[in-house]
BAMITOR-516727 format. One record per residue (C-alpha): x, y, z. Coordinates in steps of 0.1 Angstrom, whole numbers, plus 2048, in hexadecimal, padded with zeros to 3 digits. Example, Ala and Ser with C-alpha at 12.3 -4.5 7.8 and 13.67 -1.06 7.14 Angstrom:
87B7D384E8897F5847
//
This chain:
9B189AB4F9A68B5B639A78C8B899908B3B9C97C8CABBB9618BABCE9428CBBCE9498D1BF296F8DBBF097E8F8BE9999903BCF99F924BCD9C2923BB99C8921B949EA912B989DA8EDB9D9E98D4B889D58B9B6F9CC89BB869C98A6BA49AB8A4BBE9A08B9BD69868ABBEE96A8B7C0296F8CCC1E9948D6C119A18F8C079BA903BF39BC927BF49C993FBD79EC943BD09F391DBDBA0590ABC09FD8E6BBBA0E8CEBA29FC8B2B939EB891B9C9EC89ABBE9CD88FBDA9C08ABBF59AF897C0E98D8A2C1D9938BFC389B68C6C2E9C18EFC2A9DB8F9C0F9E5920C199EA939BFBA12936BF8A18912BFEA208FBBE3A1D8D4BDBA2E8C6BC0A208A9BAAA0F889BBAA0E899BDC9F6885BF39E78A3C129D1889C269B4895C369B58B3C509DC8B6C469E48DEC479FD8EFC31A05910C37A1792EC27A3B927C1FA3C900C1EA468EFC00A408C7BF9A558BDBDCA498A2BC7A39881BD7A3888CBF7A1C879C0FA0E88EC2B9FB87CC429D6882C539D889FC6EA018A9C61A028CDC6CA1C8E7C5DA26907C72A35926C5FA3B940C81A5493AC9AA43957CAFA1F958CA6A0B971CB89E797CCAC9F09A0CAAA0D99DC95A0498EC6FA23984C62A2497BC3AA3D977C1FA5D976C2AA5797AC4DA4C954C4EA66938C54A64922C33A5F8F5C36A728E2C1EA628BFC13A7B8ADBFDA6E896BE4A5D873BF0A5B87AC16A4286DC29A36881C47A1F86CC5C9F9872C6E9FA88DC84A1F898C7DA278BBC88A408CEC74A508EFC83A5C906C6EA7B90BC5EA858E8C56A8F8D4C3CA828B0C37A9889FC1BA8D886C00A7F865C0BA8286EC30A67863C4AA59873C6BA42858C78A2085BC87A21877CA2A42886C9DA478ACCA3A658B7C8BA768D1C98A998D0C83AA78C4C64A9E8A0C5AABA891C40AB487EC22AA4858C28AA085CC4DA89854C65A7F865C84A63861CA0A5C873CBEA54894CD1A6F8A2CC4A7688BCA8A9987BCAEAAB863C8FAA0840C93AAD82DC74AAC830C4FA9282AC36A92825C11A84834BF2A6881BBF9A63820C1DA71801C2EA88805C49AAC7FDC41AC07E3C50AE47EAC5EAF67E7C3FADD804C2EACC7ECC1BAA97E7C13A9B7C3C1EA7C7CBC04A8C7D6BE6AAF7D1BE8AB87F8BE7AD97FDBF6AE3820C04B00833C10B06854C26B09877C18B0D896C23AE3899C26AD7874C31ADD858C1CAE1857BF7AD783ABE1AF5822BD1
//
């Protein structure tokens, strides 16, 4: 199995793992490291120090910028936009260090059109729905909505809203609070 890149796409990295496609349109410039099987949608922008881990879906127009990290089977959705300068002004080119580092725990789903400010930490299996503009902390298993996005309930592993007693009417997953969301019993 190979690095898939669309005649029309563009992968400038050589840290791309087996598996994964990159579509027409994209970019993923040098420097970005990308685990395997994951799917860059059409239009989507991967910036030279970001990294993806494996089975990362980027769905189409989705940009990642410089300091974000997704971990593992992460979903981002169409139009999801990343921000990595509190203070951005055209005259000042901050890099590095300078830039306020995203967090993506592992399994989160980030919904189309999601804006992420900097600086925050989404934690595993969380979910910002459709629109949200994150702009702190989101703990483990949540779910948030809005402009900014406030807690609205708790999701599981699989995505379905929890009922009252933290368990999941799908699959029977039962959860409990930690000291970052909900942990799984």
């Amino acid at each position: 199995m190979t690095v898939f890149v669309h005649p029309k796409g563009l992968c400038e990295s050589d840290e791309v793992g087996e598996g994964t496609r990159v579509w027409a349109f994209a970019h993923v410039l040098p420097g970005a490291r990308v685990g395997r099987d994951c799917n860059i949608c059409d239009n989507a922008f991967v910036e030279g120090r970001a990294v993806l881990g494996d089975r990362v879906t980027v769905k189409n127009g989705t940009l990642v910028f410089d300091g974000v990290v997704c971990e593992d089977e992460v979903f981002l959705g169409p139009n999801v936009l990343f921000t990595n300068d509190l203070r951005p002004r055209a005259a000042i080119r901050r890099t590095g260090d300078d830039l306020l580092a995203t967090v993506v725990r592992r399994g989160a789903s980030l919904g189309a059109g999601t804006v992420v400010v900097c600086g925050v930490e989404i934690g595993e299996h969380a979910f910002a729905a459709a629109g949200s503009v994150v702009t702190k902390d989101v703990p483990a298993h949540a779910f948030v909505a809005g402009n900014p996005a406030r807690h609205k309930g708790w999701v599981c592993s699989c995505g379905q809203r929890l009922d009252a007693g933290l368990v999941c009417p799908d699959c029977g997953g039962r959860f409990a609070e930690g000291d970052k969301g909900l942990v799984a019993l």
